[in-house]
N, C-alpha and C positions, 0 to 999 in steps of 0.2 A: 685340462679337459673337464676338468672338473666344474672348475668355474664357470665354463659355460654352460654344462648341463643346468648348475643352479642359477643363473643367470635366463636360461632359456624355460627356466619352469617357473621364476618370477616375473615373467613376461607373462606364460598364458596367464597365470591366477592376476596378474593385471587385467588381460582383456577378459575376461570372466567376472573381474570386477563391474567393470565397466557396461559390457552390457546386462548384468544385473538389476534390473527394477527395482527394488526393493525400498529403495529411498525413492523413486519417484514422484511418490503422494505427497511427499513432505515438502522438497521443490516447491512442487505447484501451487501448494497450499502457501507457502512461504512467499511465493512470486504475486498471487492473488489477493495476500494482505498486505502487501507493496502497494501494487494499486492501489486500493484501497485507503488506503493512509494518503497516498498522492492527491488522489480524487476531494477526501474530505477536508483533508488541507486548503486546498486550491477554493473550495465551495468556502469555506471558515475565514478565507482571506478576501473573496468576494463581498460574504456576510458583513465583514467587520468594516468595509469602504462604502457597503448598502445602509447599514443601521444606521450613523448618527440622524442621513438625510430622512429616514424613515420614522426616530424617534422624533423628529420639530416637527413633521404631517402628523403624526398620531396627536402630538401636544397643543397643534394648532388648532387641530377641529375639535380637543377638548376645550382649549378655550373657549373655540367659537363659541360652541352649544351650549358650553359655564354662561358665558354672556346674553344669553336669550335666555334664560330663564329668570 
């Protein structure tokens, strides 16, 4: 009988955990710098397949305008 008494009272201090907030903020916090790392990832991996094409147009119209002067 025993057993279950202590059995039955590590049950509620379970649900008592549980619905507990307290860590809540840290979650979210933890879930929204998830994102966050995903998103600027994704843009970095964009970046890095934009630039080469971006550095020869930058390098091209410097030549050009080197060339008319």
């Amino acid at each position: 009988m025993k057993y279950i008494a202590k059995m039955h009272l590590a049950f509620n201090k379970a649900i008592e955990n549980i619905k507990n907030k307290k860590g809540q903020n840290t979650i979210e916090y933890l879930f929204m710098l998830g994102i966050i790392v995903v998103v600027v990832g994704a843009v970095g991996l964009l970046i890095k397949n934009f630039m080469p094409e971006l550095f020869e147009q930058i390098k091209a119209k410097i030549m050009g305008q080197a060339s008319n002067i």
